[in-house]
N, C-alpha and C positions, 0 to 999 in steps of 0.2 A: 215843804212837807218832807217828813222826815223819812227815806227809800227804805223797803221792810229786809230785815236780815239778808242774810247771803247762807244758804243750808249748800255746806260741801259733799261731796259725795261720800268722805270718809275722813275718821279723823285725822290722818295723815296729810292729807290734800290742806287743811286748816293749818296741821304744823309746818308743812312746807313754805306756807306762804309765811308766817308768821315768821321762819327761819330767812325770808327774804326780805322782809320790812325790818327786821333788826341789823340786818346788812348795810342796808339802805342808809337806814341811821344811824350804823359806827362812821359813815362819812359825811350824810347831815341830816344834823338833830335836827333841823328844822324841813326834811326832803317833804315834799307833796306827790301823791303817785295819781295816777288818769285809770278810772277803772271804768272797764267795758265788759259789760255781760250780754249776752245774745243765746238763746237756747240755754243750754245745759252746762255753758263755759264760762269762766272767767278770763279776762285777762289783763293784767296790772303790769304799767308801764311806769317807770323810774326812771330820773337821769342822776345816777354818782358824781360827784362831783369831779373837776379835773380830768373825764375821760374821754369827755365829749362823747357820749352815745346814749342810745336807751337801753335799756335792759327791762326785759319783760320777762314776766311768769303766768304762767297759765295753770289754772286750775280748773277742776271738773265738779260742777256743782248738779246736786241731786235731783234737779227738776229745772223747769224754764225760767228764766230771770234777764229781764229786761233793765238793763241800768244803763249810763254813760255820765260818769261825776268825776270831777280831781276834789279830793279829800289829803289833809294830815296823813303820812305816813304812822307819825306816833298815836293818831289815835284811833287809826285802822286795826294796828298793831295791839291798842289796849283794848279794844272789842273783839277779839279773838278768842271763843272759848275752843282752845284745843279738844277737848274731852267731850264733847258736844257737836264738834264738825261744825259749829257757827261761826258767824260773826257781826257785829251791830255796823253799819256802815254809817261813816259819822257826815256832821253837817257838810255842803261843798264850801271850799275856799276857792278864791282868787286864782286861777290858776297862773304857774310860769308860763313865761312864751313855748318850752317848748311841748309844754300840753296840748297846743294846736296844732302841733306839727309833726304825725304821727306817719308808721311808715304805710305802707299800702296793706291794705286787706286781703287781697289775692294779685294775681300774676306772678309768682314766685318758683324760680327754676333754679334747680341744684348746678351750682359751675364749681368744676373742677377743680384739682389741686390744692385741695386742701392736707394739706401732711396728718397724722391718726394724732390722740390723743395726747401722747406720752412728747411728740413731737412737737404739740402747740405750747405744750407745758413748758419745754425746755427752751424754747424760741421766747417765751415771758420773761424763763430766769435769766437766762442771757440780757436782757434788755437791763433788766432791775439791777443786775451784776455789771454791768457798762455804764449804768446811768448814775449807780454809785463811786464804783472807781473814779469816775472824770469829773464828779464834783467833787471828789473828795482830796483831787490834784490840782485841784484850785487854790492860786495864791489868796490869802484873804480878802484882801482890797478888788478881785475880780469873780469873787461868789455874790453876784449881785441876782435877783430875782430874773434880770432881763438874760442873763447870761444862763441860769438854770434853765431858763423858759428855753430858750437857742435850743442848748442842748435837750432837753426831751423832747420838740419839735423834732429832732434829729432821727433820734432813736425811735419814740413812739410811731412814728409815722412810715417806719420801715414793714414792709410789706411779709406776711406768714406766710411762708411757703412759694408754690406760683399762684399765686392770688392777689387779690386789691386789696384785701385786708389787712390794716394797719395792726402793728402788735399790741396799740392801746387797747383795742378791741377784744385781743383776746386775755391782756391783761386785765380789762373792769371780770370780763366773764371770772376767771381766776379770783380777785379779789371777790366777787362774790356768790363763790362756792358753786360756779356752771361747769366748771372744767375738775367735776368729779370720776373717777371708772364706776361705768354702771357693766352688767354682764350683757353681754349678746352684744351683736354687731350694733343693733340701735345706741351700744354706749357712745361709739365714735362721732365724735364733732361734725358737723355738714355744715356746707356754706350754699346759699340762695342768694340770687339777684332779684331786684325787682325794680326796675328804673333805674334812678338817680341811688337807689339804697343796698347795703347790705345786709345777709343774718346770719351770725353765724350760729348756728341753733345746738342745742343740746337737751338730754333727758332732763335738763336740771333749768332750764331757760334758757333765754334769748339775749344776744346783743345787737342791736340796729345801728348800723352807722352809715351817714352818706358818703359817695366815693368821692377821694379828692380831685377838685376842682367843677364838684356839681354846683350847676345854678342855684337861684334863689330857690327858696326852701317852699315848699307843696303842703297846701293845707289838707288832711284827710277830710273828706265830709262826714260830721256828724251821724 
């Protein structure tokens, strides 16, 4: 049965998200996102390719709605009447493995050391600026995939600030438009724990990633 629209609170809330699904999709045409509605809220969950995390966004919808589907990015994305604060929520697909493996719903405490905005920002460019230099001093015959891979293991996996948070994390954020200035203290980045998981959260969404060398991976309950 086909699940009735999604009515946002405003049309803004509809161009946001729709500003998030075309993100999704400059990195795969073919992404699937996990959408969960409960009350008055959305929230849609993506994994970018290459960054190994989720990245969520949340939106505020104008009345109670009950849903939990994995859907087409792109045809989320084509159901979207910005001007209207709608949008048609299309048939479910198959979902990826990591649709089932979502991070926890509560127990989530702000930990520390996280460095401000401007500071996560530039911890990214450094990465992106080391990761370019040192492939690009590679002799031909040893720019092989495996050795690319070495190296961004290397880099990506280097920790923001005094925190667990690897800089991949806040690079997907970066690539997809979370690591914007908004005004007021709420603009500054926070980081939460919650088990095995991290978040690093912002006015603009979320990135999830578990910390390295957590066990097998926790299914959220439905």
């Amino acid at each position: 049965m086909t699940a009735a629209p999604l009515h946002f609170a405003d049309a803004g809330e509809a161009a946001d998200l729709a500003a998030f699904l075309a993100r999704l999709i400059h990195y795969d045409k073919a992404a699937a996102v996990r959408l969960q509605a409960g009350g008055g809220a959305l929230a849609v969950f993506g994994r970018p390719p290459s960054f190994e995390v989720l990245a969520i966004r949340a939106a505020r919808l104008s009345g109670p709605h009950d849903l939990d589907v994995t859907v087409s990015a792109g045809e989320l994305l084509e159901g979207i009447d910005e001007s209207a604060g709608t949008a048609a929520v299309p048939e479910p697909v198959t979902g990826p493995p990591w649709a089932g493996v979502l991070p926890p719903r509560g127990g989530w405490q702000q930990v520390p050391g996280l460095p401000g905005l401007d500071a996560v920002r530039r911890a990214v460019g450094v990465a992106v600026g080391e990761f370019r230099a040192r492939t690009e001093e590679l002799d031909p015959e040893k720019r092989t995939r495996g050795e690319l891979d070495r190296i961004g293991r290397e880099i990506w996996s280097r920790p923001v600030g005094d925190t667990e948070l690897p800089v991949r994390a806040a690079h997907a954020a970066q690539a997809l438009g979370f690591l914007r200035p908004a005004t007021g203290p709420e603009g500054e980045p926070a980081l939460f724990s919650s088990g095995a998981w991290l978040r690093l959260r912002t006015p603009y969404g979320s990135i999830a990633v578990r910390r390295a060398g957590a066990g097998a991976l926790s299914v959220t309950p439905a």
